[in-house]
C-alpha positions in Angstrom: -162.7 -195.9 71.4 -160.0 -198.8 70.5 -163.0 -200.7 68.5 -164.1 -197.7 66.8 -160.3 -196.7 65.7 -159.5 -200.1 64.4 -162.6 -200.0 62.3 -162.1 -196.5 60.6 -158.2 -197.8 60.6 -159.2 -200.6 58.1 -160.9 -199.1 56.0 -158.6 -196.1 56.2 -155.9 -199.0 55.0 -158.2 -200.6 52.3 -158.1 -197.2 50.7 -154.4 -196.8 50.7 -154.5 -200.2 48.5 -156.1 -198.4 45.7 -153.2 -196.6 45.2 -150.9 -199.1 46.6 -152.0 -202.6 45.1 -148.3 -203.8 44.8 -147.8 -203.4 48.6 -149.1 -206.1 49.7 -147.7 -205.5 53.8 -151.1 -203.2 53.7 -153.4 -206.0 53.4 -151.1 -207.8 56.0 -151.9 -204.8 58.1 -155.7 -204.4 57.6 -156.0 -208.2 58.5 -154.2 -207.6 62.0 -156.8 -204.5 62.4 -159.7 -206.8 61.3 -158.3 -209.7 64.3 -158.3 -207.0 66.8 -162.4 -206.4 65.9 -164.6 -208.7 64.2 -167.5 -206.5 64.0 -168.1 -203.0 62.7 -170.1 -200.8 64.8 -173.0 -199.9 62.9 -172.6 -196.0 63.8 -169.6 -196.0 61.8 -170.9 -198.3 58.7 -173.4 -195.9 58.0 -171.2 -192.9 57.7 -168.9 -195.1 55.0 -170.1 -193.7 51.4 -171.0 -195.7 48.2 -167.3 -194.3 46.3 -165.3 -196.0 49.1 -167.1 -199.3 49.0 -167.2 -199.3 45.4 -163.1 -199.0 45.3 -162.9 -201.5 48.0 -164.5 -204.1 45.8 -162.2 -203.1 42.8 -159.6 -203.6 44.9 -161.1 -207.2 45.6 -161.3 -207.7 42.2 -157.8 -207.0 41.2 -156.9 -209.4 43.9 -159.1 -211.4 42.5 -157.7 -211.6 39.1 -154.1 -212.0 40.3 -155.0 -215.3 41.9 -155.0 -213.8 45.8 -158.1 -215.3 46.8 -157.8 -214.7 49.9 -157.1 -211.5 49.9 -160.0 -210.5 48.2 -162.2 -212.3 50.6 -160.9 -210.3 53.5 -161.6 -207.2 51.6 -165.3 -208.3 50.3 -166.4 -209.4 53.7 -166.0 -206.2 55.2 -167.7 -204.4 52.4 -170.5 -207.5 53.7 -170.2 -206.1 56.8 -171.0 -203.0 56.4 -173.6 -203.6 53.6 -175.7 -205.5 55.9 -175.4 -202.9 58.3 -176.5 -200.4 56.1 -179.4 -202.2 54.2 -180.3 -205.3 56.5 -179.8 -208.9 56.1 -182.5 -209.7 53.8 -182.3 -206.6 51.2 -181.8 -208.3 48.0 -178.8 -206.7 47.4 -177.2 -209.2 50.1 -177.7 -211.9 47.7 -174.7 -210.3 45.4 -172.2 -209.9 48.3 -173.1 -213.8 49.4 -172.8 -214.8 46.4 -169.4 -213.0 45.8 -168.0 -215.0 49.2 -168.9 -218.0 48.0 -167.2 -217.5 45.0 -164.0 -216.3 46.8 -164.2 -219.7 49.1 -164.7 -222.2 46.8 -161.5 -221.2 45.2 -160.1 -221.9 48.2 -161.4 -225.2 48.6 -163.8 -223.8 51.5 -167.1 -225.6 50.1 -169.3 -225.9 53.6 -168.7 -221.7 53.4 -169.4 -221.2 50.2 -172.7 -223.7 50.7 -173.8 -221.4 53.3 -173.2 -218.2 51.5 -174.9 -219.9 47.8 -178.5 -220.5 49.8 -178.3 -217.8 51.4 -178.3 -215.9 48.1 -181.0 -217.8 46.8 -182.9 -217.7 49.7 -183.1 -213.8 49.5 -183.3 -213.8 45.1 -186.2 -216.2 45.7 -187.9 -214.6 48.6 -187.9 -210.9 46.7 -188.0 -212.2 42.7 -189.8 -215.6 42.5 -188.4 -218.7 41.2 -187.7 -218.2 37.6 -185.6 -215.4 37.9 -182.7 -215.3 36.1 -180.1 -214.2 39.2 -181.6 -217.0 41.0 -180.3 -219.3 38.4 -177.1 -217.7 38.7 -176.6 -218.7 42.3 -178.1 -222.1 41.6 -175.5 -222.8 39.3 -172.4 -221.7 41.6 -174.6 -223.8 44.8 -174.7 -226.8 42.2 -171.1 -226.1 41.9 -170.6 -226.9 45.6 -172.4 -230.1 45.4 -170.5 -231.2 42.1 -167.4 -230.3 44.4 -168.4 -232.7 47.4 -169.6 -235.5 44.6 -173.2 -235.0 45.5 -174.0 -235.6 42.2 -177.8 -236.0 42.3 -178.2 -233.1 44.1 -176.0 -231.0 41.3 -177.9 -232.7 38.6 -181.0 -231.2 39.7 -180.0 -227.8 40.2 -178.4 -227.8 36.9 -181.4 -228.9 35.1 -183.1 -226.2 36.8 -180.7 -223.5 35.5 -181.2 -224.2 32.1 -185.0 -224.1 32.6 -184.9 -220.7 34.0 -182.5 -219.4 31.2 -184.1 -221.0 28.5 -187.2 -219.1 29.3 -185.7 -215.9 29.7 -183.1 -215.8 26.9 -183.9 -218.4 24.7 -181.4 -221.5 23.9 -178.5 -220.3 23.0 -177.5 -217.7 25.5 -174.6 -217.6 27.1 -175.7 -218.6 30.5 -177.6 -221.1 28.8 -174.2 -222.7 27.5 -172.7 -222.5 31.2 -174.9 -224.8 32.4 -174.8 -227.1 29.7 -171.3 -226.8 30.1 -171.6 -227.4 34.1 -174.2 -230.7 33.5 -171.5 -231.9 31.0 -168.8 -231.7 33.0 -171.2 -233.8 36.0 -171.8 -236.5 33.8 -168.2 -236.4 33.0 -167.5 -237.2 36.3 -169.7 -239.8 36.5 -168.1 -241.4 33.3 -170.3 -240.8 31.0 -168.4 -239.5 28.4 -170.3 -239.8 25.4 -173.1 -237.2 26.5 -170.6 -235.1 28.5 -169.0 -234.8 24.8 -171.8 -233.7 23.2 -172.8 -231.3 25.9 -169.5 -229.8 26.1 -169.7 -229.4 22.0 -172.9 -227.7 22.3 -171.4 -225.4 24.5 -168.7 -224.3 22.5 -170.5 -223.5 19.3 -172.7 -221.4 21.5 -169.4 -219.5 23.3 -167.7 -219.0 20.1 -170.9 -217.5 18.4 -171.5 -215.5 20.7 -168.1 -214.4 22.6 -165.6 -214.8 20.2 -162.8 -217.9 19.6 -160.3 -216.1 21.9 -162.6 -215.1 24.9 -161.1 -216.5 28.3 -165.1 -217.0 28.6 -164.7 -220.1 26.0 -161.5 -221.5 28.2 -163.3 -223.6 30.6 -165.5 -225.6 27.8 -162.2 -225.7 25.8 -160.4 -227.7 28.5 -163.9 -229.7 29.4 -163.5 -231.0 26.5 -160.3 -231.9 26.0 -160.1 -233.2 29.5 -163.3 -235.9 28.0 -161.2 -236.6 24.2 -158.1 -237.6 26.5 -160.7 -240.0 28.4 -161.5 -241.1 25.3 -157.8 -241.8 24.4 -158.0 -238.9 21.7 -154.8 -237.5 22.8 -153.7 -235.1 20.0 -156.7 -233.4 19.9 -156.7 -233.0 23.9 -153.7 -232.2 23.6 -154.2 -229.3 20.9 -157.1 -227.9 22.9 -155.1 -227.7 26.5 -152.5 -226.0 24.4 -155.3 -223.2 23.2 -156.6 -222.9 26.8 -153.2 -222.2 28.2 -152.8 -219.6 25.5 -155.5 -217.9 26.1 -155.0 -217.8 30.3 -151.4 -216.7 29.8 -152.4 -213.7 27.6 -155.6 -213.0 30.4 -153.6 -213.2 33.7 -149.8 -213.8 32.8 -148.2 -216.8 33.3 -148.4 -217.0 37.2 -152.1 -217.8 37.8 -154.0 -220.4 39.1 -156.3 -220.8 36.0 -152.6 -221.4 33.9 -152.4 -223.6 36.6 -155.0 -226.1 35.6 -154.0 -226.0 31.9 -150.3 -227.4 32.9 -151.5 -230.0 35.4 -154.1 -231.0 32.2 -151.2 -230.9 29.7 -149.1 -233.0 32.3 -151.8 -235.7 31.9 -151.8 -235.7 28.5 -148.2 -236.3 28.0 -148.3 -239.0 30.8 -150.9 -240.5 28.2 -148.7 -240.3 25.4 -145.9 -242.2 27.6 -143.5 -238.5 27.8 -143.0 -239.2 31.9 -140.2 -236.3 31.1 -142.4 -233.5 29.7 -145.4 -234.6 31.9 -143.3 -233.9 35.7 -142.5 -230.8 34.3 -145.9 -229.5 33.2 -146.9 -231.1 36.8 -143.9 -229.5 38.8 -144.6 -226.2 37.4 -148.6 -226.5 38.0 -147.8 -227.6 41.4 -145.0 -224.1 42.2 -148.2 -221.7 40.7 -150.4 -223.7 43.2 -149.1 -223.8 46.5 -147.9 -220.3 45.5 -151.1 -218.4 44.9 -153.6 -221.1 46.9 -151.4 -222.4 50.0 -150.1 -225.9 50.9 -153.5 -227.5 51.6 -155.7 -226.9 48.6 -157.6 -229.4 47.3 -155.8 -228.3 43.9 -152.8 -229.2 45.3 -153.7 -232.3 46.4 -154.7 -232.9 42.9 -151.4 -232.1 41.3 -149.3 -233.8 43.9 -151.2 -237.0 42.9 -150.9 -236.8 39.5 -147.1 -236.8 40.2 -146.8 -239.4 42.4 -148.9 -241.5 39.7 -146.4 -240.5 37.2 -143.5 -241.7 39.4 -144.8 -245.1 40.4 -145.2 -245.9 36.4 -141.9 -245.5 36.3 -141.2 -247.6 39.2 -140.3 -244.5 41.0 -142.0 -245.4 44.6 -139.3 -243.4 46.9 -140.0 -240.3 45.1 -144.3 -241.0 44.8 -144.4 -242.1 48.3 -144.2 -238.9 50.2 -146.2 -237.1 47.1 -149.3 -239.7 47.8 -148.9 -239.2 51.7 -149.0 -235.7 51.5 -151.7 -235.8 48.9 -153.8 -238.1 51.0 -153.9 -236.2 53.7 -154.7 -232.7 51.8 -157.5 -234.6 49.6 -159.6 -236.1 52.7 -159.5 -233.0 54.7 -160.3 -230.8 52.4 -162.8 -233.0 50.5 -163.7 -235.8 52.9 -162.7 -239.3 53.3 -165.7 -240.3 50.9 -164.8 -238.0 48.1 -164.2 -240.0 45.0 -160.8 -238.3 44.3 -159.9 -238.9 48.2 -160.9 -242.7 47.8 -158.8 -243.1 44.5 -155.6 -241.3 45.6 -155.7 -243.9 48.7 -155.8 -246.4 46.6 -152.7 -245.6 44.4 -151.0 -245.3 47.7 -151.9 -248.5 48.5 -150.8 -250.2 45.4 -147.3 -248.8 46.1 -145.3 -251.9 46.5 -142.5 -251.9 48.7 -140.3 -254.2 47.2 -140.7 -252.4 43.6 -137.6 -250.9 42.3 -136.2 -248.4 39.7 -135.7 -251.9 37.1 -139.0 -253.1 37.7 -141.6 -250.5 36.9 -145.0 -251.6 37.3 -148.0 -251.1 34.6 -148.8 -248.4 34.0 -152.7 -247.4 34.9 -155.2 -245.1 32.7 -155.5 -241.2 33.8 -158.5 -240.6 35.7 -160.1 -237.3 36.2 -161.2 -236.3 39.9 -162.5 -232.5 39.9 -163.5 -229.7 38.3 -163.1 -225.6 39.0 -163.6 -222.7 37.4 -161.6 -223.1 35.1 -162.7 -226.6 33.7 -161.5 -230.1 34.5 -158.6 -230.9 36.5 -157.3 -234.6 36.3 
């Protein structure tokens, strides 16, 4: 009787937050009902109607777009729960609510998860629509995501190059999806340094976006900062600097100022002006990026890693090691577990640590080194 009442309790709670969104000591309350039973009995599942699943996953979404990623995850994996229940585990509308949970983890760095949810989802899409099906590209792309993620590039190349086949044939070459995984393969070879092709890629994508979405979409905003991330690689600094600046813009007036995606525009802009030799303007584009991070994505996100880096970097080239000591520890430690000791970001951030030089001082500041970019989200490069 317990196990039943804390079941109907939750959702009795998530229903609350429809009204409620701003509360967020219910969701702190549905999470302690959801510890005290991991499983819904099925009996009760099945009695739960389409309209209150429906505003569950609004409510996901809202938390969704406020940067509360996890959150949201709590919320959609119930509706999971009870979905499967109700349908089975391989009706093809699981493949949605996997791929909505990978989604969910890989902004919080959880990338095994989010591998297990993305074939999953093509498992099922494949099994019950074949292998040119558009939806199957769609979960291709976010699994190729993943792999881009964990620098198993060869593996994201390939899936990549497979989502363009499949949308190419379907929609023709200048569809939007078509331009998101040109965008995605651009921003792989980016990685891999090769700039020139990323460029064009990234370029492509844009005149594909704007045609089709608008200049102002928040759609454009992760091909925008792509490819301003691969003109400051280039050393084009104004005009990266000009497109950060539009991105930002455009994030701000989507989600407010507080938002993970704003985020990643001021940790970019930080790099920039690092570039241009503004140490002043860079720490606080990176101190601000870093306060929105560990705000809305915790302590020991990958992201956060990231940013701490990029400040510790910026305080060694000033001969600042006291202060980019502790930033590099902490960002070490963050970087390899959440990415893995072989992760190319994890490997370079060691390495700055390492070049720390003990006897360097405030009046002898050592040279400085080039930017170097390290990951990519949702929202475009991150360096």
């Amino acid at each position: 009787m317990q196990q039943l009442w804390s079941a109907v309790r939750g959702l009795l709670l998530a229903s609350v937050l429809a009204s409620t969104l701003s509360q967020e000591w219910a969701f702190g309350a549905e999470q302690d009902t959801r510890r005290e039973t991991d499983q819904t009995p099925i009996w009760v599942a099945q009695q739960v109607d389409s309209e209150t699943l429906d505003r569950m996953e609004k409510i996901a979404e809202a938390y969704r777009r406020r940067g509360l990623y996890e959150y949201a995850e709590a919320i959609i994996q119930d509706v999971f729960e009870i979905r499967e229940k109700k349908k089975g585990p391989d009706d093809p509308e699981m493949a949605y609510y996997h791929n909505s949970l990978g989604l969910l983890q890989v902004e919080q760095g959880k990338y095994a998860e989010a591998e297990s949810h993305y074939l999953r989802a093509a498992a099922i899409t494949e099994t019950h629509w074949g292998p040119n099906h558009p939806d199957l590209a769609d979960e291709l792309n976010n699994l190729a995501g993943v792999y881009r993620s964990q620098a198993r590039f060869a593996e994201a190349e390939g899936l990549y190059q497979r989502c363009i086949k499949i949308w190419e044939s379907f929609s023709g070459s200048d569809d939007p999806n078509v331009a998101l995984a040109l965008n995605n393969l651009g921003g792989l070879y980016a990685l891999q340094g090769r700039y020139a092709v990323a460029e064009a890629l990234f370029q492509r994508t844009l005149r594909i976006q704007e045609k089709e979405l608008g200049m102002e979409s928040p759609e454009i905003t992760t091909t925008v900062n792509n490819l301003a991330w691969v003109y400051n690689k280039q050393g084009k600094f104004t005009q990266a600097e000009a497109l950060y600046q539009r991105v930002v813009k455009i994030w701000v007036e989507t989600y407010g100022p507080e938002h993970p995606d704003v985020a990643i525009g001021l940790n970019n802009l930080g790099t920039v002006y690092r570039s241009l030799g503004d140490p002043t303007r860079a720490a606080a584009f990176y101190l601000q990026a870093l306060a929105i991070r560990e705000k809305f994505l915790g302590s020991e996100h990958p992201d956060v890693g990231t940013t701490l880096k990029n400040l510790a970097k910026l305080y060694r080239d000033e001969g600042r090691n006291k202060d980019a000591e502790p930033l590099y520890r902490r960002a070490v430690a963050i970087l390899e577990k959440a990415l893995g000791k072989n992760h190319p970001e994890a490997a370079e951030t060691r390495t700055g640590y390492a070049r720390l030089a003990p006897e360097q001082n405030e009046k002898n500041p050592i040279k400085k080194s080039n930017p170097s970019s390290n990951t990519f989200t949702k929202g475009g490069v991150d360096h």
